[in-house]
Backbone as CSV, one residue per row, in Angstrom:
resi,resn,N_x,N_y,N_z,CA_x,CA_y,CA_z,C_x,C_y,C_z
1,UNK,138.084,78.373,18.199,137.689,78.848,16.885,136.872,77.798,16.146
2,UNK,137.503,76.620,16.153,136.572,75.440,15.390,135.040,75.503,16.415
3,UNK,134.750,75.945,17.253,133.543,75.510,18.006,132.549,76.692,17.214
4,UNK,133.234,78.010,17.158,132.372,79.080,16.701,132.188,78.654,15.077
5,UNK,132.928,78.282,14.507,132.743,77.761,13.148,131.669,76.874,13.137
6,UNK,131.539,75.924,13.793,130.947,74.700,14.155,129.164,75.465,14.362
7,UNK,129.225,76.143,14.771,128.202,76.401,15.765,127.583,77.313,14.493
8,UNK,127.999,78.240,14.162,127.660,78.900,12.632,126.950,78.308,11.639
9,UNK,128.168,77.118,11.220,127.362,76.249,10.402,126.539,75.643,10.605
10,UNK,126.057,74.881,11.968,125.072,74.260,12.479,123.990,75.400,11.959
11,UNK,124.169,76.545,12.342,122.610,77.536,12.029,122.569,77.997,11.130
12,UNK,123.414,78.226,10.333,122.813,78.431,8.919,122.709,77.310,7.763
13,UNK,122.821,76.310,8.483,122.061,75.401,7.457,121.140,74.614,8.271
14,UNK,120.664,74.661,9.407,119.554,74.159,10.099,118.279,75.501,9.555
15,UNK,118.808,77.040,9.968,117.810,78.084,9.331,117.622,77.479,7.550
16,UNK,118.484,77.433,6.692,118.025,77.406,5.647,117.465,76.070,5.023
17,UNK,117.175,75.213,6.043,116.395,73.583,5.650,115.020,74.205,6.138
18,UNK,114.701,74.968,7.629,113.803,74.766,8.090,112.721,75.875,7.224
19,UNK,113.424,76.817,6.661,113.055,78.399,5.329,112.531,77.357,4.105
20,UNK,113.458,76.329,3.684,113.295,75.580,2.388,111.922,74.596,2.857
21,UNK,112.071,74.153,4.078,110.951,72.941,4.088,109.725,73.981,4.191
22,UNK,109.536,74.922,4.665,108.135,75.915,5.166,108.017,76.437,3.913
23,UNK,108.683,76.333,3.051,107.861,77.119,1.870,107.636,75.823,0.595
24,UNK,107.696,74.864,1.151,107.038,73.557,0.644,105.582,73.732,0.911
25,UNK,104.727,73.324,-0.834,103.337,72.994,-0.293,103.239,72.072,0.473
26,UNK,103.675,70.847,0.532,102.893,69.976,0.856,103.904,69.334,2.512
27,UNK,104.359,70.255,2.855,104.962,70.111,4.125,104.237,70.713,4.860
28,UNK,103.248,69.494,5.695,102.540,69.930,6.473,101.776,69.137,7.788
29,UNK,101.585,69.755,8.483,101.820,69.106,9.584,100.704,68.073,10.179
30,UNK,99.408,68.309,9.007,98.401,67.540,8.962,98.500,66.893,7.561
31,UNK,97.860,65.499,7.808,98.107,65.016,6.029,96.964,65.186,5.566
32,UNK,96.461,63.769,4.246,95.388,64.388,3.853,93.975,63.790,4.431
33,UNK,94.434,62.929,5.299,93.516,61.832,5.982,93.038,62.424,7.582
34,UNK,93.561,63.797,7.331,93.159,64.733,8.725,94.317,64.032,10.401
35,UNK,95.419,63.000,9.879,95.879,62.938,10.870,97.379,63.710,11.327
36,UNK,97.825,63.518,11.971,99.071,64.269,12.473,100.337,63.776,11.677
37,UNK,101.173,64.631,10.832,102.204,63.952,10.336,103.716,63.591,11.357
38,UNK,103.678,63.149,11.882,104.533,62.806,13.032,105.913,62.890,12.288
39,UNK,106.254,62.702,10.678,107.741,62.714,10.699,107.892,64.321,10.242
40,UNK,106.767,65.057,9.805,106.819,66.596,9.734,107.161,67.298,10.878
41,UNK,106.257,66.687,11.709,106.442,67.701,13.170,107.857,67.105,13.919
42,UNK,108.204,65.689,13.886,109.804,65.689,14.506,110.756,66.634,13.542
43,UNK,110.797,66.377,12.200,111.585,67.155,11.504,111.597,68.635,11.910
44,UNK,110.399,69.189,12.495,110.661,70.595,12.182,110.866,70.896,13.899
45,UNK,110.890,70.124,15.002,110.844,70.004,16.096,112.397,69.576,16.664
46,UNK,112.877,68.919,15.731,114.701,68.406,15.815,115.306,70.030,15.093
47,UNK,114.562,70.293,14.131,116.015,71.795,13.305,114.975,72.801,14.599
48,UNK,114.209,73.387,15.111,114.500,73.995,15.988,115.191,73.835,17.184
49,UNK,115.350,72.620,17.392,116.152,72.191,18.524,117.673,72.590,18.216
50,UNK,117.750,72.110,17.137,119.333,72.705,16.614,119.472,73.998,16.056
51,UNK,118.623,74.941,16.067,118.864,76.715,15.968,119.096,77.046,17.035
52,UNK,118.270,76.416,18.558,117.965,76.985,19.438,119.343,76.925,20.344
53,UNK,119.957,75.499,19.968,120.808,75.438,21.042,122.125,76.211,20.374
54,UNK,122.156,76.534,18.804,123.731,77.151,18.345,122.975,78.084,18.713
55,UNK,122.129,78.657,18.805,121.929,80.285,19.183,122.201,80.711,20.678
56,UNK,121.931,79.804,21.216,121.641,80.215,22.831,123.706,79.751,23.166
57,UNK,124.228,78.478,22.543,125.804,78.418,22.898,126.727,79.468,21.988
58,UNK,125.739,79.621,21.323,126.802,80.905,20.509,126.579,82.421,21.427
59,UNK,125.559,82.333,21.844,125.557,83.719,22.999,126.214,83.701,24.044
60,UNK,126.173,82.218,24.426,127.138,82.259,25.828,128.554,82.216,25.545
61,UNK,128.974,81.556,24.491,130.215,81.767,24.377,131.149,83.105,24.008
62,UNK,130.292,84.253,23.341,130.484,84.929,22.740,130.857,86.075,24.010
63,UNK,129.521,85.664,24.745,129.418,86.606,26.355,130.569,86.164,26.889
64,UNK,131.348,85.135,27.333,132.280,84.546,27.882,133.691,84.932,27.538
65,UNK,133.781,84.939,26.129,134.510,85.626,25.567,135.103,87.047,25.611
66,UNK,134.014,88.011,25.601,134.027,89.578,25.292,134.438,89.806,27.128
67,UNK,133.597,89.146,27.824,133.504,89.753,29.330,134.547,89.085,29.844
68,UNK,135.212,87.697,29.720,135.757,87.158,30.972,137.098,87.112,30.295
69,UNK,137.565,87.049,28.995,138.229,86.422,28.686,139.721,87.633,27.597
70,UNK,140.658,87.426,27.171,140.895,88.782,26.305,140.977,88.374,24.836
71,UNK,141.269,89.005,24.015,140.920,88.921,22.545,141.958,87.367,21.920
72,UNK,142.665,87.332,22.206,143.294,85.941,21.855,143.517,85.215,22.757
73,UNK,142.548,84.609,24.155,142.413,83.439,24.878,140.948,83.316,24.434
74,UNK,140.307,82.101,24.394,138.769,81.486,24.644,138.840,80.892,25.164
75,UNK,137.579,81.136,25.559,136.940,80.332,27.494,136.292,78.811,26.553
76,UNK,136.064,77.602,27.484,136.275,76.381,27.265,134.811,76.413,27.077
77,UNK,134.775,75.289,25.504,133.042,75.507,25.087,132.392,74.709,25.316
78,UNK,133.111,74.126,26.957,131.920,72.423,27.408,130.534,73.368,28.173
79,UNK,131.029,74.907,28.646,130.369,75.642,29.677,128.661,75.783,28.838
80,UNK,129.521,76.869,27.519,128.339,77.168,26.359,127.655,75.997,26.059
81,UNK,128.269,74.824,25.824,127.587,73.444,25.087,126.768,73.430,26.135
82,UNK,126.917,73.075,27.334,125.999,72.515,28.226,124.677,73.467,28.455
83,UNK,124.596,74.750,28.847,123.592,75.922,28.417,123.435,75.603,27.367
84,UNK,123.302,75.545,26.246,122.889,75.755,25.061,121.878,74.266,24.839
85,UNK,122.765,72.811,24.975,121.838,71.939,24.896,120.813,71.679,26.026
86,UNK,121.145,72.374,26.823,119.863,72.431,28.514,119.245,73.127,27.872
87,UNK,119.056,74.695,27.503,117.769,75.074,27.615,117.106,75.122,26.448
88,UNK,117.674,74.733,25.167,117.078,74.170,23.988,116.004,72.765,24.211
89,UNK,116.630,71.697,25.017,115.786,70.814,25.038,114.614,71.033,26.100
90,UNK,114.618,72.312,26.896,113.354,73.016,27.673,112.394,73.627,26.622
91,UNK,113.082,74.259,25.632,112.253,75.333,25.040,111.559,74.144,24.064
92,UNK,112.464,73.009,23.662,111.225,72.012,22.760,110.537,71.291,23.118
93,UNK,110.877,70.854,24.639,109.835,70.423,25.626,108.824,71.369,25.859
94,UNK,109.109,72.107,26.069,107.641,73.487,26.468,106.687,73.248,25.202
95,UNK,107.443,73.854,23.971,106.766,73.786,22.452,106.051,72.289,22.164
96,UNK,106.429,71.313,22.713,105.172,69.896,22.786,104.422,69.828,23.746
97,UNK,104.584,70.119,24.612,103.465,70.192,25.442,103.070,71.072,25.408
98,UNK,103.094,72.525,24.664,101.957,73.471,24.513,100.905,72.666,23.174
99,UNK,101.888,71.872,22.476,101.064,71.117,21.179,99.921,70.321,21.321
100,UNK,100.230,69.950,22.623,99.448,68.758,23.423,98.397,69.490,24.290
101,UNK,98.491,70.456,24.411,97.728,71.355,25.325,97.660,71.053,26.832
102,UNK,99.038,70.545,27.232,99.369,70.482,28.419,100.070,71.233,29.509
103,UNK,100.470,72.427,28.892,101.070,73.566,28.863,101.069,74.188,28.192
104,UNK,99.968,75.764,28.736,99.637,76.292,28.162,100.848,77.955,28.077
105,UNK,101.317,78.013,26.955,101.769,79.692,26.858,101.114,80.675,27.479
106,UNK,100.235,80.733,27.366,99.795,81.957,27.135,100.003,81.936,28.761
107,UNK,99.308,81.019,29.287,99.273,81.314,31.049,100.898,81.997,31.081
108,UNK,101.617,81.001,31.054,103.000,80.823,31.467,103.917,82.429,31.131
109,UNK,103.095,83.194,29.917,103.167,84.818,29.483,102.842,85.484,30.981
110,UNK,101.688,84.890,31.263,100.766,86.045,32.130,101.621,86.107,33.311
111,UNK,102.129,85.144,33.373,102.739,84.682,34.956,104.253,85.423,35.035
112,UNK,105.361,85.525,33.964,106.296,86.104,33.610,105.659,87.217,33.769
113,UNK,105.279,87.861,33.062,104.999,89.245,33.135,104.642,89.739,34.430
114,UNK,103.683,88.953,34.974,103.547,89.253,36.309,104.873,89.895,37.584
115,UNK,105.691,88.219,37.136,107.127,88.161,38.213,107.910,89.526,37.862
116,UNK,108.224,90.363,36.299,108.241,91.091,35.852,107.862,92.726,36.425
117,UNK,106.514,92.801,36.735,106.238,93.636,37.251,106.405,93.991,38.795
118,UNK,106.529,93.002,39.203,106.318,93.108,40.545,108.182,93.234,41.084
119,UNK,108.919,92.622,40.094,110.583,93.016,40.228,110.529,94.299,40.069
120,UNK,109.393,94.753,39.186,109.880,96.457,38.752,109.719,97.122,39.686
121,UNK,108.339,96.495,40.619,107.788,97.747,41.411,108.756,97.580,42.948
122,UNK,109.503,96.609,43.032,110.336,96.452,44.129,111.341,97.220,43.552
């Protein structure tokens, strides 16, 4: 119970910093000297990191829960933690190196969709 609490609060106050900082004028990710604000973009690059991973360990735990487990036992939240901080720190790795233009989305769309279709047509 303390983990789902835990995990709650982590996202709704990581969502409502990252809502409060984006509707700041002057939070922005270029300054005024045309260069890169490096403590803007970690700031807003660390609270997605921390939505991504209570969102993604709050799904697994929740799944773990409903499917494996019965209404008053919970399944152990080292399983969810570990999913949750793995593929959060993929999805903000991907999101800098698409920044960097070293990895590109859009390909990486075309290519999913692809694997996608071709599961369908099998």
């Amino acid at each position: 119970m303390k983990f789902l609490l835990t995990q709650l609060s982590i996202l709704i106050i990581c969502v409502a910093l990252t809502l409060y900082l984006f509707s700041l004028d002057y939070f922005l990710p270029i300054d005024a000297r045309s260069e890169l604000n490096w403590y803007g973009i970690s700031t807003v690059l660390f609270l997605l990191f921390m939505i991504a991973q209570s969102l993604i360990s709050l799904t697994v735990f929740l799944t773990q829960k409903f499917l494996a487990y019965g209404w008053k036992e919970f399944p152990d939240y080292r399983n969810a933690l570990k999913w949750g901080l793995g593929l959060a720190l993929s999805i903000v790795i991907a999101l800098l190196l698409n920044a960097f233009h070293i990895l590109t989305l859009q390909l990486w769309m075309l290519g999913i969709r692809l694997v996608i279709v071709a599961i369908a047509i099998i």
